[in-house]
N, C-alpha and C positions, 0 to 999 in steps of 0.2 A: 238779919241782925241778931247779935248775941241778946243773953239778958242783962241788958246794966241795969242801974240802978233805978232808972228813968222807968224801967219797965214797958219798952215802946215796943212796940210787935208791929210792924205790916199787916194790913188787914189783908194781903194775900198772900202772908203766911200759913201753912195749914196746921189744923192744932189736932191735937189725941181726941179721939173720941170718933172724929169724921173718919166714916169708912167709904171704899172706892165699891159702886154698885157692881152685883152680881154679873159675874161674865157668862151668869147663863141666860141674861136677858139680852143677848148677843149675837145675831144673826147674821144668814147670808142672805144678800140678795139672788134671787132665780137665775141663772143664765152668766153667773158669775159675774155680778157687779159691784160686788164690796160688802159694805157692812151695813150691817142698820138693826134696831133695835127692835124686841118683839111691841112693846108699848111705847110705840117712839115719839114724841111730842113735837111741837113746835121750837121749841129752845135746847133742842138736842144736837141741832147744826148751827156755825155759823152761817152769814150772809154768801160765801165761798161754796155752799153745800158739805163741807166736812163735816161729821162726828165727830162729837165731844166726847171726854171720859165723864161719867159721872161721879159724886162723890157728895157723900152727903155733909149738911155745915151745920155745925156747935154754934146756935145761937142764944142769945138771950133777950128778944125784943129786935132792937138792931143792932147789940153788942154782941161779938163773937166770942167764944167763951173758949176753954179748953189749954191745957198747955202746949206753949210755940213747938212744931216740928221746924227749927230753924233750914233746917234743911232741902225742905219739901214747901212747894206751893202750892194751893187751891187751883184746881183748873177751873171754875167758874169763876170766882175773885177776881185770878188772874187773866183771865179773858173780856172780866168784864174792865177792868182799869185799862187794858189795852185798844180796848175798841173802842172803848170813849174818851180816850185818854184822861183819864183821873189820875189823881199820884196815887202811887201806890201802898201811901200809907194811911192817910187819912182818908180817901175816895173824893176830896175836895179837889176844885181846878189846881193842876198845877202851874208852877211858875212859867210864865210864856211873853218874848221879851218880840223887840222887832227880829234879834237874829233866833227868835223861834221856841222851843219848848225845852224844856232842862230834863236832860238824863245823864243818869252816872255812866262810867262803864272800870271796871277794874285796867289799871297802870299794868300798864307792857312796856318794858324799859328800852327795847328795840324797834316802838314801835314811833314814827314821827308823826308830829303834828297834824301836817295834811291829812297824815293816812288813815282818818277817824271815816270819811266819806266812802258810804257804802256799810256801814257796820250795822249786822248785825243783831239784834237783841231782843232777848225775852222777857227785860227788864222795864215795867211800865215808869212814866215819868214821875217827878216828883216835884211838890211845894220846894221852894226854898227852906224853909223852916228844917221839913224833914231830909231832904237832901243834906245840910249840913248836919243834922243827928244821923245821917245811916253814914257819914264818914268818918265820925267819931263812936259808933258802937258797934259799926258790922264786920264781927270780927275776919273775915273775908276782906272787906277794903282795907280796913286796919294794917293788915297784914302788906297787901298787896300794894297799896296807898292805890287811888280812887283819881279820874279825869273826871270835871264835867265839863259837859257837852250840851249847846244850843243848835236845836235841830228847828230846822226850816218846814222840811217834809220829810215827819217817821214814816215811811208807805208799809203799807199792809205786804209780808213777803210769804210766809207761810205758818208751819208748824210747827212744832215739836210733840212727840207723842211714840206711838207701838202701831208700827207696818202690821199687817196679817194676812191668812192666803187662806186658802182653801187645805185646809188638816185631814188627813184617812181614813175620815171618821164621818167628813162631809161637814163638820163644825168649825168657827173661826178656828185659826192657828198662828201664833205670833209669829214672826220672823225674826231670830235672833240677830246682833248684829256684835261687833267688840269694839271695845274701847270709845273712841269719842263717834265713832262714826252713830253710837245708839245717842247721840246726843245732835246730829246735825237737822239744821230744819228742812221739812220739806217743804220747799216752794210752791206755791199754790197752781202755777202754770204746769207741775209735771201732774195731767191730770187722769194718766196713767196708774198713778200709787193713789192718788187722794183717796176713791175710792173706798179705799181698803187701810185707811188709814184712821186711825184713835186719835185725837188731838189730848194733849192735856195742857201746852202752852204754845200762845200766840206771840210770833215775831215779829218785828216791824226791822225795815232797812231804813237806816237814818240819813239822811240825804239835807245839801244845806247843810253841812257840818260845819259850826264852830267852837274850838276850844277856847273854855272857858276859865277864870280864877273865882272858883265859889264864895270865897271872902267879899270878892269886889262884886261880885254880884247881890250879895245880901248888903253889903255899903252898897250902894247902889239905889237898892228897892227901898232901905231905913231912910235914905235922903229925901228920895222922892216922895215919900210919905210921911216925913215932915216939915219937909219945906221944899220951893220949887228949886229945880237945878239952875245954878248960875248961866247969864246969859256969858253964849261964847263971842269971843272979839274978834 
């Protein structure tokens, strides 16, 4: 999201100040098995066994502090809103209806209806409340105008992150890639790359797709919570 005047930030947006940990605490495993870190903790994999990027966080208590890298997201923030599905603004339950859990995703003008099923994304869910403010301030949906989507089952698909090999030197070594291909996720079943893979953001496949009108659904949730829905005849 841009800066309006609301001043509303994603708390897994990343701000100034958070720097990404030393890649020299960055290892190979013996016998060529991937990566792993020389002081590696428990919360340095997900439940998949993958490697996380580290990155350190601008806090204040349990306020995040720092000016927004609109750009850029926290890979802890963002892993953890995705794993537990929390919205990803406030880290509060998000909106979650019988047809299932609200996620945005950016308007594709050639894209129909149906064809939401199977999408997709690195984008954790959202409140209603914030859902309808990241469609009126991100300057990204603004632009592009914005679907939401009630998802049934988001499933855990893969990654997004930096592939690495074995470098000349016997030290990690990235793998470069171009264009969108350094943005595609890697799926957790190819367990060939995981290994050797950095995560910095978690995907989910949304499944149980249905599109939504986010007006009617905030009329909707305001109804219900102040008075019951009329009986149907």
């Amino acid at each position: 999201m841009n800066s309006a005047a609301t001043r509303l930030v994603p708390y897994i947006t990343a701000r100034h100040g958070e720097e990404a940990d030393s890649l020299s605490n960055l290892s190979l495993r013996p016998g060529g098995k991937g990566l792993f870190y020389l002081n590696e903790g428990p919360g340095d994999r997900d439940e998949r066994g993958v490697l996380w990027a580290r990155c350190s966080q601008s806090r204040y208590g349990n306020e995040i502090t720092g000016r927004p890298r609109w750009r850029d997201v926290h890979p802890s923030r963002q892993r953890e809103c995705m794993e537990d599905l929390r919205c990803q603004v406030c880290v509060q339950q998000p909106s979650r209806t019988a047809q299932g859990y609200l996620f945005l995703a950016t308007q594709q003008d050639d894209r129909p209806t149906d064809s939401w099923e199977g999408h997709l994304t690195a984008q954790p869910p959202l409140c209603l409340e914030h859902a309808k403010a990241a469609v009126e301030q991100c300057g990204h949906l603004v632009r592009a105008g914005a679907v939401a989507l009630r998802v049934r089952v988001p499933r855990l698909y893969g990654v997004i992150g930096v592939l690495y090999r074995t470098g000349s030197d016997g030290r990690p070594e990235t793998v470069e890639f171009d264009g969108e291909s350094a943005c595609t996720p890697l799926p957790y079943r190819n367990r060939r790359l995981t290994p050797w893979f950095l995560a910095s953001q978690l995907v989910r496949e949304l499944r149980g797709v249905t599109v939504v009108d986010l007006e009617e659904e905030a009329d909707r949730e305001a109804y219900g919570r102040d008075r019951p829905m009329p009986l149907r005849r």
